[in-house]
C-alpha positions as protocol buffer text, in pm:
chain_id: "A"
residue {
  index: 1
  type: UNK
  ca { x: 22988 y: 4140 z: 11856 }
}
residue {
  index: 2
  type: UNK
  ca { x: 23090 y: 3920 z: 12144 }
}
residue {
  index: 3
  type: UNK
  ca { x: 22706 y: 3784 z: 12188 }
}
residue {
  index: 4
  type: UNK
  ca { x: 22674 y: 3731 z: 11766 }
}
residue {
  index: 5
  type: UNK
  ca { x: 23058 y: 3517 z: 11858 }
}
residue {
  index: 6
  type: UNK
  ca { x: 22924 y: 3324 z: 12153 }
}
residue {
  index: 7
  type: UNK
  ca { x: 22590 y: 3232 z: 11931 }
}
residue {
  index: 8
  type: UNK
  ca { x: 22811 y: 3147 z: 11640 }
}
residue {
  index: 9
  type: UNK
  ca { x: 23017 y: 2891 z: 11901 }
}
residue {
  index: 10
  type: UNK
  ca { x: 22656 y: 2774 z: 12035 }
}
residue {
  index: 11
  type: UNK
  ca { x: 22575 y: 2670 z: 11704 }
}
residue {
  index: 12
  type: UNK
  ca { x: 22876 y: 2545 z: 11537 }
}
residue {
  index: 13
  type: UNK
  ca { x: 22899 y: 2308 z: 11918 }
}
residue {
  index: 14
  type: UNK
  ca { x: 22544 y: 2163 z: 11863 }
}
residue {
  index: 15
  type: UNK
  ca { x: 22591 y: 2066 z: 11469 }
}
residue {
  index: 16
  type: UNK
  ca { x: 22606 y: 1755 z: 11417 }
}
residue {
  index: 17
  type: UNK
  ca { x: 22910 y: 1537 z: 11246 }
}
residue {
  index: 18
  type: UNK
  ca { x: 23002 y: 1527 z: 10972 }
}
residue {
  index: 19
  type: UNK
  ca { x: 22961 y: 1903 z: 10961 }
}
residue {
  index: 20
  type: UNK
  ca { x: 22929 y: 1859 z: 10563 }
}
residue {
  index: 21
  type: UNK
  ca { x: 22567 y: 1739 z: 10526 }
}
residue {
  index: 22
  type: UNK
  ca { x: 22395 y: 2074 z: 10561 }
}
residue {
  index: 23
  type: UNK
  ca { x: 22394 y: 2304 z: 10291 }
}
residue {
  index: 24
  type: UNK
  ca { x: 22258 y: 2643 z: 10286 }
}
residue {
  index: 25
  type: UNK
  ca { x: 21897 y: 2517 z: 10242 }
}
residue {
  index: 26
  type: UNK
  ca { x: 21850 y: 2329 z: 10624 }
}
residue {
  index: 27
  type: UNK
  ca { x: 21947 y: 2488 z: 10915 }
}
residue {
  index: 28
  type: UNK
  ca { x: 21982 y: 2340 z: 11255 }
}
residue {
  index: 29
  type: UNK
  ca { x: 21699 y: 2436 z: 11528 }
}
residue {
  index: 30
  type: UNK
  ca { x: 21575 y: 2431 z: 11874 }
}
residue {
  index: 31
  type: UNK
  ca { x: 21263 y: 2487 z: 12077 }
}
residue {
  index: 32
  type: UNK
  ca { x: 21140 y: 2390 z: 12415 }
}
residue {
  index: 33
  type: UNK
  ca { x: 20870 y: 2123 z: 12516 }
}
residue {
  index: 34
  type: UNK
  ca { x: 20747 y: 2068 z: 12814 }
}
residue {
  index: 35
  type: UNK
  ca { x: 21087 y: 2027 z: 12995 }
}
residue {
  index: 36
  type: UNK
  ca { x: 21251 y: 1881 z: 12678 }
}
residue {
  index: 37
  type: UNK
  ca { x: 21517 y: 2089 z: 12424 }
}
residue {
  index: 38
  type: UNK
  ca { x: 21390 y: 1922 z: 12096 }
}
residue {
  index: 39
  type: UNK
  ca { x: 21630 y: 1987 z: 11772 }
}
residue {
  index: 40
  type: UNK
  ca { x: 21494 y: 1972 z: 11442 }
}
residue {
  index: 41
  type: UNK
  ca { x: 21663 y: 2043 z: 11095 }
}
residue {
  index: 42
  type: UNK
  ca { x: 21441 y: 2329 z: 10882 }
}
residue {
  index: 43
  type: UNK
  ca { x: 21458 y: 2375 z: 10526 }
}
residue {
  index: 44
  type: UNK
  ca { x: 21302 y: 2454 z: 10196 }
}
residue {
  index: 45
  type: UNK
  ca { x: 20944 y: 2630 z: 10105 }
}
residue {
  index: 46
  type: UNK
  ca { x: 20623 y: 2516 z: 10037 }
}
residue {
  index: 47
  type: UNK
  ca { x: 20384 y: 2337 z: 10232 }
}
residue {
  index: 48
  type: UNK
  ca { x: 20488 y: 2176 z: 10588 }
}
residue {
  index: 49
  type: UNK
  ca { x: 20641 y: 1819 z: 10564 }
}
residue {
  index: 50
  type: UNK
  ca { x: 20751 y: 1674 z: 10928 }
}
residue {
  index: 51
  type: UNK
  ca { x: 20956 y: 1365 z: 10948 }
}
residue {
  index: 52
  type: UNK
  ca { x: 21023 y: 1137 z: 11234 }
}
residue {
  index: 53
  type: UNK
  ca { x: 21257 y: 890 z: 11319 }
}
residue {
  index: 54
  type: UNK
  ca { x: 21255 y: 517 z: 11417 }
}
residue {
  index: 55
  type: UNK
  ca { x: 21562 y: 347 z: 11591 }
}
residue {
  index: 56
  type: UNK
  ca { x: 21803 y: 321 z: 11596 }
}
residue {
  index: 57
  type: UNK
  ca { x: 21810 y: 662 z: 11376 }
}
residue {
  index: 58
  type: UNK
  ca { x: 21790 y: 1023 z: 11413 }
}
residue {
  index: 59
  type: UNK
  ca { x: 21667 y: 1321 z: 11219 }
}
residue {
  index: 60
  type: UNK
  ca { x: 21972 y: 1235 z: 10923 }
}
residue {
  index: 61
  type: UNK
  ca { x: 21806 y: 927 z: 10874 }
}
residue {
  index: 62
  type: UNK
  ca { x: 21580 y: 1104 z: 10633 }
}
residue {
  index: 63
  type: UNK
  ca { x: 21899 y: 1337 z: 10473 }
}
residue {
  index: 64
  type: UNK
  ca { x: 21892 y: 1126 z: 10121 }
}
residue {
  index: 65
  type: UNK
  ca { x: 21594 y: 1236 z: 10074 }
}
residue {
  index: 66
  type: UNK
  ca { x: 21550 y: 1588 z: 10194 }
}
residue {
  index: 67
  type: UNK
  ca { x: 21689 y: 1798 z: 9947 }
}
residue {
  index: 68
  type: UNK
  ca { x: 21425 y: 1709 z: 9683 }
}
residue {
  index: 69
  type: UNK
  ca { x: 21156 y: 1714 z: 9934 }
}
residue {
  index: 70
  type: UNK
  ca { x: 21254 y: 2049 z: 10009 }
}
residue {
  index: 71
  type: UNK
  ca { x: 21239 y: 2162 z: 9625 }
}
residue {
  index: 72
  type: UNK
  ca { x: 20828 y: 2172 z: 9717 }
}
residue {
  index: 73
  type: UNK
  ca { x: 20821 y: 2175 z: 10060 }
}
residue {
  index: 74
  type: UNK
  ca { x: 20933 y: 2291 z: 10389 }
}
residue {
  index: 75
  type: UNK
  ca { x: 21086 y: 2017 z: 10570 }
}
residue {
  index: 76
  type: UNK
  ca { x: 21114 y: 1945 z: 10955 }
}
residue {
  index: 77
  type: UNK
  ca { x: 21319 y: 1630 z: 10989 }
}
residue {
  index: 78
  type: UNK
  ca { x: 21258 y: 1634 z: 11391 }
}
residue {
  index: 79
  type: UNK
  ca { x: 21466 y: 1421 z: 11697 }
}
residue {
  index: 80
  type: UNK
  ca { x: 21239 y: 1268 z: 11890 }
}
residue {
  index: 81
  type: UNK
  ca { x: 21283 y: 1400 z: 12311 }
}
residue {
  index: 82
  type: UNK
  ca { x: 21560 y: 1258 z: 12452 }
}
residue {
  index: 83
  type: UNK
  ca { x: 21711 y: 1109 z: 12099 }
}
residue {
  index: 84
  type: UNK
  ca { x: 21940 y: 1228 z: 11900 }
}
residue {
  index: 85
  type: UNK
  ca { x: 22061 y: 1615 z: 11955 }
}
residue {
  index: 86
  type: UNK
  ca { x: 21738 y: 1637 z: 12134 }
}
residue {
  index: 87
  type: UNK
  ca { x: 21792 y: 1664 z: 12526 }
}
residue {
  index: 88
  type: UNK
  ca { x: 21576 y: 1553 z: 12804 }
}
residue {
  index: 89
  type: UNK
  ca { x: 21353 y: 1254 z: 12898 }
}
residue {
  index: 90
  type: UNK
  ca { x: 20998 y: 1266 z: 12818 }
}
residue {
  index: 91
  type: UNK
  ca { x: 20719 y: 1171 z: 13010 }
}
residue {
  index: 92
  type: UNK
  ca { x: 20728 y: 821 z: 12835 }
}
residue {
  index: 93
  type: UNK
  ca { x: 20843 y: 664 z: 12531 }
}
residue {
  index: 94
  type: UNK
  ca { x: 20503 y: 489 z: 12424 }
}
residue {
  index: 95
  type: UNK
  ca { x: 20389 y: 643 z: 12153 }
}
residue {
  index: 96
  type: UNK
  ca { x: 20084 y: 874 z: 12194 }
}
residue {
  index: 97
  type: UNK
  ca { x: 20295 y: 1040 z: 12437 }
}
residue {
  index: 98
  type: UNK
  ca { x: 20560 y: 1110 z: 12157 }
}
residue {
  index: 99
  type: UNK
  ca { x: 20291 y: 1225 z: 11951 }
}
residue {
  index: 100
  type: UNK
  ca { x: 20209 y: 1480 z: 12167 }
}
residue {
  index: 101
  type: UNK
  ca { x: 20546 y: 1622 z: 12218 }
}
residue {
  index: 102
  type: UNK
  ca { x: 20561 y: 1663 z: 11828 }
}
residue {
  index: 103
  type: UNK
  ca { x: 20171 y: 1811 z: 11809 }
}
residue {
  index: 104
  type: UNK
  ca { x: 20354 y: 2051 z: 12068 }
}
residue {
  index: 105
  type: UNK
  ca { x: 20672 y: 2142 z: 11898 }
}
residue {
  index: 106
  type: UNK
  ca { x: 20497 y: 2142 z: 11491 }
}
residue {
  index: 107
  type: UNK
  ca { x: 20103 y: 2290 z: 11613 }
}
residue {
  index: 108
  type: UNK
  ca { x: 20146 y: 2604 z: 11461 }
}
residue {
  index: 109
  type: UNK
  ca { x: 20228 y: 2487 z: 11091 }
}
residue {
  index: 110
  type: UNK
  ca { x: 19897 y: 2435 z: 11033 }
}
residue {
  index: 111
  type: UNK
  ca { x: 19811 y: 2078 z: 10883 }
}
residue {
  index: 112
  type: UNK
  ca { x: 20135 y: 1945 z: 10807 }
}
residue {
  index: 113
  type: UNK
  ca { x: 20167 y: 1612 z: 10603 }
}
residue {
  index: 114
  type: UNK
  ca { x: 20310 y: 1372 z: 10897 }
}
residue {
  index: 115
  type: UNK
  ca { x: 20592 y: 1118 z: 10768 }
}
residue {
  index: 116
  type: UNK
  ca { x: 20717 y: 865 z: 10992 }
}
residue {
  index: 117
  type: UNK
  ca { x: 20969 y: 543 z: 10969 }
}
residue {
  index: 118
  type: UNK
  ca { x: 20996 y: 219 z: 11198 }
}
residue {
  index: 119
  type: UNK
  ca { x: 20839 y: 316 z: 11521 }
}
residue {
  index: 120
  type: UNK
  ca { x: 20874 y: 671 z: 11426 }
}
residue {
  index: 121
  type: UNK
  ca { x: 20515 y: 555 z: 11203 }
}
residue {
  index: 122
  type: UNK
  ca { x: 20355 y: 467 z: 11534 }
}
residue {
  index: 123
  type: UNK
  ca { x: 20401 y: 822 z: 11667 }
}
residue {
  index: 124
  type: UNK
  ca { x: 20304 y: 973 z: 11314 }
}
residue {
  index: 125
  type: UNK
  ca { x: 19976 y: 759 z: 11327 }
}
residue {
  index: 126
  type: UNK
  ca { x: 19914 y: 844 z: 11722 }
}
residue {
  index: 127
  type: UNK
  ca { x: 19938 y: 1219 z: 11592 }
}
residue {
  index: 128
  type: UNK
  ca { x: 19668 y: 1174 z: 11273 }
}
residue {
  index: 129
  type: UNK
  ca { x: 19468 y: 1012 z: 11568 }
}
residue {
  index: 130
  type: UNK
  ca { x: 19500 y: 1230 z: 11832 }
}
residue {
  index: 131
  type: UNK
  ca { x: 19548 y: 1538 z: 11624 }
}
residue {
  index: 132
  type: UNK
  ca { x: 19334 y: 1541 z: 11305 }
}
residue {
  index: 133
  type: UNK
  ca { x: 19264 y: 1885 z: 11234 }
}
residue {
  index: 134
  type: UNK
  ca { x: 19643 y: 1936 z: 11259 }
}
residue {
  index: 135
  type: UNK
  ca { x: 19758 y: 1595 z: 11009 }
}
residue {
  index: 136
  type: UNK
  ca { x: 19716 y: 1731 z: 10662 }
}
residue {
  index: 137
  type: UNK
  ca { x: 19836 y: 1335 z: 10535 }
}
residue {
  index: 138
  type: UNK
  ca { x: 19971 y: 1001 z: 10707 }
}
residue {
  index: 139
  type: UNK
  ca { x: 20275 y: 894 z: 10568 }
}
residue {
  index: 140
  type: UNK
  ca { x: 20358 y: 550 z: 10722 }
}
residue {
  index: 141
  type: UNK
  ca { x: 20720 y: 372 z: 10620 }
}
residue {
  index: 142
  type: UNK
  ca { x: 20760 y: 12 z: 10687 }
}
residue {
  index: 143
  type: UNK
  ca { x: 20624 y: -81 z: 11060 }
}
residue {
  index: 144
  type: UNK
  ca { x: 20319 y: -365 z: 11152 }
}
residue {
  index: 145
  type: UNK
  ca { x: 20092 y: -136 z: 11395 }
}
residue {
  index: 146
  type: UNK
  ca { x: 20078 y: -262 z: 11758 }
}
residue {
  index: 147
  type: UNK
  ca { x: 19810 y: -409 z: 11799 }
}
residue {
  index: 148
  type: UNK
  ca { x: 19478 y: -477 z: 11755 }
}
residue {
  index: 149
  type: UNK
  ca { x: 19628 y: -670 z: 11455 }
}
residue {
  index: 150
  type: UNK
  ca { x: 19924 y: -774 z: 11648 }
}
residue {
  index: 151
  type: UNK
  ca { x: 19903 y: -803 z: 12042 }
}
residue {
  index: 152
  type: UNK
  ca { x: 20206 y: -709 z: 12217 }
}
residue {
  index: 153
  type: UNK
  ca { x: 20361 y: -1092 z: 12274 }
}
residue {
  index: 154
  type: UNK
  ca { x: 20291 y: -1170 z: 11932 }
}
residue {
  index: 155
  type: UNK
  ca { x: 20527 y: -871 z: 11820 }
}
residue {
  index: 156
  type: UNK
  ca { x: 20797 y: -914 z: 12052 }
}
residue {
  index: 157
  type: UNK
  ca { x: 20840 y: -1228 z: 11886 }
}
residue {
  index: 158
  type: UNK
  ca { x: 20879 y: -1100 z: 11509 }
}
residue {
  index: 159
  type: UNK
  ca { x: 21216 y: -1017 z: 11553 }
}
residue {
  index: 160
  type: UNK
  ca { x: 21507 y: -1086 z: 11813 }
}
residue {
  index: 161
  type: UNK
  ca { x: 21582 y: -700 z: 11849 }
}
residue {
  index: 162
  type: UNK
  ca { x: 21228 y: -660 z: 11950 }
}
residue {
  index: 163
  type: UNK
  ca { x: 21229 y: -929 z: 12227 }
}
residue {
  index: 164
  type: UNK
  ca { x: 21590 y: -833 z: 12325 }
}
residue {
  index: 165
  type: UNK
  ca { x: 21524 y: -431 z: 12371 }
}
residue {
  index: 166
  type: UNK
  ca { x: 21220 y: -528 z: 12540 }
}
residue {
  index: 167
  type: UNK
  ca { x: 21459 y: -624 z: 12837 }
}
residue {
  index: 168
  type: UNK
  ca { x: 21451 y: -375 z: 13147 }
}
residue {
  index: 169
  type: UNK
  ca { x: 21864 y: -286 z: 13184 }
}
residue {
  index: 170
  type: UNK
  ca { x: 21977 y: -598 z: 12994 }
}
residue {
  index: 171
  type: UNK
  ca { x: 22076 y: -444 z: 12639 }
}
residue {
  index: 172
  type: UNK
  ca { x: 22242 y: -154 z: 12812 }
}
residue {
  index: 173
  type: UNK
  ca { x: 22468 y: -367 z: 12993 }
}
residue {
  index: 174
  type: UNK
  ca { x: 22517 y: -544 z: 12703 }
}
residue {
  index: 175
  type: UNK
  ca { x: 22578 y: -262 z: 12431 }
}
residue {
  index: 176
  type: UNK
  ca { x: 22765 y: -92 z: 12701 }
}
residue {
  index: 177
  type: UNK
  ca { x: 23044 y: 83 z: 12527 }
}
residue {
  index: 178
  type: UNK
  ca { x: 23011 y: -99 z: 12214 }
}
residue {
  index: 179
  type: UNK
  ca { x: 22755 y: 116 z: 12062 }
}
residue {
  index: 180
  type: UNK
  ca { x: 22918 y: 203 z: 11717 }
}
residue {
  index: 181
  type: UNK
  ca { x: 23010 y: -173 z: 11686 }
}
residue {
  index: 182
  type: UNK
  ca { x: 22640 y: -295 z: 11765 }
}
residue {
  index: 183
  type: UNK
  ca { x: 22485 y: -28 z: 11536 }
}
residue {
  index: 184
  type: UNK
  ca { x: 22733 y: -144 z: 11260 }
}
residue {
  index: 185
  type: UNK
  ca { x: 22621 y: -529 z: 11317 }
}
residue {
  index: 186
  type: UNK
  ca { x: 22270 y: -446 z: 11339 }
}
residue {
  index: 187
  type: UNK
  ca { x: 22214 y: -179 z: 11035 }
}
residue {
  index: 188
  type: UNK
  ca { x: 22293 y: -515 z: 10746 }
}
residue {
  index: 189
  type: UNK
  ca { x: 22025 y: -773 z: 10897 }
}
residue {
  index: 190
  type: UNK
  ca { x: 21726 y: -544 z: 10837 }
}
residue {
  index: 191
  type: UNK
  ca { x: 21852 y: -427 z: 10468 }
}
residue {
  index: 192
  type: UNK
  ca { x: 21767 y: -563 z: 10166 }
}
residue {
  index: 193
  type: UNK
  ca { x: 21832 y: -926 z: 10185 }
}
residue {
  index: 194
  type: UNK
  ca { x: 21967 y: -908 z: 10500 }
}
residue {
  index: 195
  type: UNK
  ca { x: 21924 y: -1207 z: 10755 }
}
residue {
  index: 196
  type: UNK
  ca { x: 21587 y: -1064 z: 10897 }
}
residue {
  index: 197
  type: UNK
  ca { x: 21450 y: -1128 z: 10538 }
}
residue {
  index: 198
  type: UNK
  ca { x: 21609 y: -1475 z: 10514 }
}
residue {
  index: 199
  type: UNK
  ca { x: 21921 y: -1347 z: 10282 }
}
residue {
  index: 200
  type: UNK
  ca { x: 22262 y: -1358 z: 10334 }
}
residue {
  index: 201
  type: UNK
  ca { x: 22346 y: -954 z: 10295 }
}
residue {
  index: 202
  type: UNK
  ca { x: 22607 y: -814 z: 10555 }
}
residue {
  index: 203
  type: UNK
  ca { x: 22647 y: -517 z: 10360 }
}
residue {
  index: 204
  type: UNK
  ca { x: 22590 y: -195 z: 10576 }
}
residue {
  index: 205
  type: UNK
  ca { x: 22314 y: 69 z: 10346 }
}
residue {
  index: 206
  type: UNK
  ca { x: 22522 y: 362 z: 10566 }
}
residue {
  index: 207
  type: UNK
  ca { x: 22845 y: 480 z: 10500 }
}
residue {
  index: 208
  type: UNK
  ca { x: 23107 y: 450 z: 10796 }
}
residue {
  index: 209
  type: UNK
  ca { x: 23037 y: 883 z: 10818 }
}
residue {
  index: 210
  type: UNK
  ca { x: 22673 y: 760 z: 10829 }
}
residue {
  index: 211
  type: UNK
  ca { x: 22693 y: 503 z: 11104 }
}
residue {
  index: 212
  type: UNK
  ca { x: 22949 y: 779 z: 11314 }
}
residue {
  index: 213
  type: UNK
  ca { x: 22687 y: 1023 z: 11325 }
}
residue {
  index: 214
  type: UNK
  ca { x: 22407 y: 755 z: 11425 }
}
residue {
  index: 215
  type: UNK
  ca { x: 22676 y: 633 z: 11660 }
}
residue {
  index: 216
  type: UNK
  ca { x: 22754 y: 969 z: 11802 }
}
residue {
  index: 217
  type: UNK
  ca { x: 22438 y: 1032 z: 11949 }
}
residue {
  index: 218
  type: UNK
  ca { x: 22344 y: 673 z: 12053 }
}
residue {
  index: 219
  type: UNK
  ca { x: 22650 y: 642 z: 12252 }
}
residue {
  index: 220
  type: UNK
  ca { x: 22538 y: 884 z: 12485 }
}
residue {
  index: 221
  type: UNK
  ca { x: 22386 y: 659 z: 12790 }
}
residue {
  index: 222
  type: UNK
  ca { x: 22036 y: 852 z: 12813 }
}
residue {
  index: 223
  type: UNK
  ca { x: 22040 y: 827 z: 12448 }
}
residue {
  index: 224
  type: UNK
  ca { x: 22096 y: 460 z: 12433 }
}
residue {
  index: 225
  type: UNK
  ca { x: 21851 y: 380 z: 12707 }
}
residue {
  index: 226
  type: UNK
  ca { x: 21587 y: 594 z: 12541 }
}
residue {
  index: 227
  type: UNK
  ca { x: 21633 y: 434 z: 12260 }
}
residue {
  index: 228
  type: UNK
  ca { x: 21557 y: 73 z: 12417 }
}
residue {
  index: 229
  type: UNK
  ca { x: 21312 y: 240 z: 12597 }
}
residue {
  index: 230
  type: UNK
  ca { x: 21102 y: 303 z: 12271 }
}
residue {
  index: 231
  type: UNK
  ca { x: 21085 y: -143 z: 12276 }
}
residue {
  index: 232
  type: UNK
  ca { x: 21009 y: -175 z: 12640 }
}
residue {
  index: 233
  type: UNK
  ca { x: 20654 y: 96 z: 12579 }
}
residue {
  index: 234
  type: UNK
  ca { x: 20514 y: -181 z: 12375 }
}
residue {
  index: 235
  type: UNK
  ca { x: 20224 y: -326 z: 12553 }
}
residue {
  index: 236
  type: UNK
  ca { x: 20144 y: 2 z: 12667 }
}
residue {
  index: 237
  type: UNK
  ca { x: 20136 y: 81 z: 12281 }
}
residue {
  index: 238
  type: UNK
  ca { x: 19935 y: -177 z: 12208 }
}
residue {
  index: 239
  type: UNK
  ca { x: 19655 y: -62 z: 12414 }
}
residue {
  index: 240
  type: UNK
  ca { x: 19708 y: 306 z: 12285 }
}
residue {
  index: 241
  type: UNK
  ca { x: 19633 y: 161 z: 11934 }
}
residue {
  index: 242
  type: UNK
  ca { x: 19356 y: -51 z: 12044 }
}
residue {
  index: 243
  type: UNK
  ca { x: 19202 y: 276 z: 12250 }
}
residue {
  index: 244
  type: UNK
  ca { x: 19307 y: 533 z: 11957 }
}
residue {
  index: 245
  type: UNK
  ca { x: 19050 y: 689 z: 11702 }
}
residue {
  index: 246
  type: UNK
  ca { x: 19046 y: 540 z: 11336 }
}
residue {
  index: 247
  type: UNK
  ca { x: 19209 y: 769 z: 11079 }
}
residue {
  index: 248
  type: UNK
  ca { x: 19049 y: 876 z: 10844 }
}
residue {
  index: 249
  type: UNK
  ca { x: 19347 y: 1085 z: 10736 }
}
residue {
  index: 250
  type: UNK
  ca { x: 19464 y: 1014 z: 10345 }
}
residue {
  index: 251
  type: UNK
  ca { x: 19737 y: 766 z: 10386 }
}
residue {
  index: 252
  type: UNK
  ca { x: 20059 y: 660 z: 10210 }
}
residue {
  index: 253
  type: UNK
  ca { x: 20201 y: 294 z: 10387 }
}
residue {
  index: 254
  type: UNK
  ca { x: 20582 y: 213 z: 10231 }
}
residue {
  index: 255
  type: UNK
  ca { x: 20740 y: -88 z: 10297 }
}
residue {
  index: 256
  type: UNK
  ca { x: 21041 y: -298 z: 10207 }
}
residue {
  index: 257
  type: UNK
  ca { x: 20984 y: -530 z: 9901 }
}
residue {
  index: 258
  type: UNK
  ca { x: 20701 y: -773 z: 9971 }
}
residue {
  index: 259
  type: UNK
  ca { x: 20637 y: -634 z: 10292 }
}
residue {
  index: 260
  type: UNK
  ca { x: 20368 y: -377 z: 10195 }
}
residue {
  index: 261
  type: UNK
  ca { x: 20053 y: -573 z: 10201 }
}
residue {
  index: 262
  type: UNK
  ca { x: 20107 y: -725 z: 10520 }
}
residue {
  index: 263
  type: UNK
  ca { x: 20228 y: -399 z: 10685 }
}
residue {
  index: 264
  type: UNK
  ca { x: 19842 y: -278 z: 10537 }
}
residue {
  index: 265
  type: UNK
  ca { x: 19674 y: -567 z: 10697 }
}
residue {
  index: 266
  type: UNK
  ca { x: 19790 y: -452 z: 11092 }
}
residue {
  index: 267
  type: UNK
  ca { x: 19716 y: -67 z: 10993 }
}
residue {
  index: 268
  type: UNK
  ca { x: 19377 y: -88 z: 10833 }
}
residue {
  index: 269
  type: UNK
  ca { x: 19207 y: -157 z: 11132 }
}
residue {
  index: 270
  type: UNK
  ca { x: 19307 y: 194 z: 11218 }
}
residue {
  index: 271
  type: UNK
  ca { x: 19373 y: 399 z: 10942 }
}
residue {
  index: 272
  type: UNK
  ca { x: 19075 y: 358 z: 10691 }
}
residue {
  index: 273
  type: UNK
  ca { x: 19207 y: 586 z: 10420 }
}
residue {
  index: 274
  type: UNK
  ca { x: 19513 y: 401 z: 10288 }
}
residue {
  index: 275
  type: UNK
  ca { x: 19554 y: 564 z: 9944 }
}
residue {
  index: 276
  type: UNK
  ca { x: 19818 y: 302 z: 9854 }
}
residue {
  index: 277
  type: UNK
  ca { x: 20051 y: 49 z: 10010 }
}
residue {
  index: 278
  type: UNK
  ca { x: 20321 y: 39 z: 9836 }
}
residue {
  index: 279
  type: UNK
  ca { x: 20712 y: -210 z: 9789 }
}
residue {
  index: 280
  type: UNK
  ca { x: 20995 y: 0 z: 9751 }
}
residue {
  index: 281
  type: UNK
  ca { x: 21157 y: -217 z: 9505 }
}
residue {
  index: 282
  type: UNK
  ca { x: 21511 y: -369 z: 9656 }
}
residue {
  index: 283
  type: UNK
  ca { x: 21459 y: -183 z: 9979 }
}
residue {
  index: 284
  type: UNK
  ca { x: 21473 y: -357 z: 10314 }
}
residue {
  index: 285
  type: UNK
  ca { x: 21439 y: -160 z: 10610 }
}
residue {
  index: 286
  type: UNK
  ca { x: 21606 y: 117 z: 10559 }
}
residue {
  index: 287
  type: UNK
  ca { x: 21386 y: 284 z: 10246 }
}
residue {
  index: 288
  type: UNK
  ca { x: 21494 y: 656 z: 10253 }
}
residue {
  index: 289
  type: UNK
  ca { x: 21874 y: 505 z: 10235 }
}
residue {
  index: 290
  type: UNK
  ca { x: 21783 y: 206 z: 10030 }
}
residue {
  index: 291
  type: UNK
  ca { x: 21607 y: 320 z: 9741 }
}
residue {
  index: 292
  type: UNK
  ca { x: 21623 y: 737 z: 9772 }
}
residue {
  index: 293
  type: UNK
  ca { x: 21478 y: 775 z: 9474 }
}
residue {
  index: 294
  type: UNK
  ca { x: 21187 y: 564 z: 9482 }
}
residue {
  index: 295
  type: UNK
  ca { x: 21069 y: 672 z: 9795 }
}
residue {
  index: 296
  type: UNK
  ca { x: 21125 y: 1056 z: 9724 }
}
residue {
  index: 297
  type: UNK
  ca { x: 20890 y: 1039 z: 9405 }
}
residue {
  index: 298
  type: UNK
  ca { x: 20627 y: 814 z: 9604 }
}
residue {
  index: 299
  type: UNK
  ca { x: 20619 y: 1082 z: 9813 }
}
residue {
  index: 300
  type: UNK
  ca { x: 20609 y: 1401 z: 9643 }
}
residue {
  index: 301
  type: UNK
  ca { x: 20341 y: 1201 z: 9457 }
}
residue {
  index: 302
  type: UNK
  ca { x: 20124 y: 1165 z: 9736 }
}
residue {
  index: 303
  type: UNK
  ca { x: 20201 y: 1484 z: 9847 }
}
residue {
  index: 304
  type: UNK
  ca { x: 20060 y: 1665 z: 9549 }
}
residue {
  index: 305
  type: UNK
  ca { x: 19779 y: 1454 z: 9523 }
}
């Protein structure tokens, strides 16, 4: 009785907040990687569906959208090491590196369909390139692929996050405590009309329980420098892309509205079975929280295809 207690404590300590967005479909687990404690969420039945994050995000990113996916599907919404309730610093935050920590944890599922968003995409493409016979499908939400399209100069200069997280030690400082505040700030100028898309929007897509929860984790400093960390692996990306096998995987590419076609044009150099690129209509960044129901039938579409 007092070990089934001192498990119960374990796992009520490592859920995250707000304690409400599980239900009794997804459960919280972990498993060890090569020195790293990764945490997942598990739910639902059916075929394998792995998710993975971009920044500044975690595994709940993708929680308007599991349920349904788990109607058909099991779902693991993954943190990437060292992010989120995952614990640990990996080897390096470029992103074939990533990729391999997820081939490591998700191996045994067979061929899962791979889903990723923001530079969560870049790992899910380094794992259909590295990993083919275990990528059942590419799903690939709203990033321009490092290079060869885009060179790593060229891309720091798309956005000022880019350039600025690029930075060795200079966000931290700057961030510092501030992290909820900067999160907050930052979550509106990537949304739908937001500033990066030459609107005017300073309306958050998250909740203020949302942004906690993002905030909770980020807040941590080895969280927060991983997460800048993830900018600052970008010319080493580049020439992961340029060195990686083409794809041939079947591929879904989502993007925010009017984005799609140039988000094809830096990925079809390296992923040569695009089934469809694809707007989420009034969707900027932020697609699964934007426009939930859009992107959850695109999906289970192109899963079931």
């Amino acid at each position: 009785m007092k070990r089934v207690l001192a498990l119960l404590l374990l796992i009520t300590a490592c859920t995250p907040t707000p304690e409400t967005t599980l239900d009794q479909t997804f459960r919280h687990e972990y498993a060890g990687v090569d020195g790293i404690r990764m945490h997942y969420v598990k739910g639902g039945s059916g075929t394998p569906v792995v998710l993975i994050h971009g920044w500044p995000q975690t595994w709940y990113g993708w929680w308007p959208i599991m349920p349904a996916l788990a109607e058909r599907h099991t779902v693991y919404a993954i943190d990437l090491p060292g992010l989120g309730d995952s614990t640990g610093t990996p080897k390096s935050y470029d992103k074939a590196t990533l990729a391999r920590y997820v081939h490591a944890l998700t191996k045994n599922l067979g061929k899962p369909a791979v889903i990723g968003h923001d530079l969560g995409a870049a790992v899910a493409f380094q794992h259909a390139s590295q990993f083919p016979a275990d990528t059942g499908k590419l799903g690939y939400l709203d990033l321009p692929l490092p290079g060869p399209a885009i060179d790593a100069r060229t891309y720091r200069n798309l956005s000022w996050h880019i350039a600025f997280h690029s930075q060795p030690a200079v966000p931290e400082a700057v961030v510092g405590d501030n992290v909820r505040e900067y999160l907050k700030l930052f979550y509106p100028q990537v949304s739908f009309n937001g500033s990066a898309f030459g609107g005017t929007n300073t309306q958050s897509p998250f909740s203020d329980e949302e942004i906690d929860e993002f905030a909770r984790t980020y807040r941590k400093p080895e969280a927060l420098k991983g997460g800048f960390d993830l900018y600052r692996t970008l010319d080493q990306d580049v020439k992961d892309t340029e060195a990686a096998a083409p794809t041939s995987i079947p591929t879904l590419i989502m993007a925010a509205q009017g984005q799609a076609e140039a988000i094809r044009a830096t990925a079809a150099p390296r992923m040569t079975n695009i089934v469809r690129a694809v707007d989420v209509p009034r969707a900027g960044h932020w697609l699964a929280e934007e426009n939930p129901q859009f992107v959850t039938a695109e999906l289970l579409r192109f899963l079931s295809e």
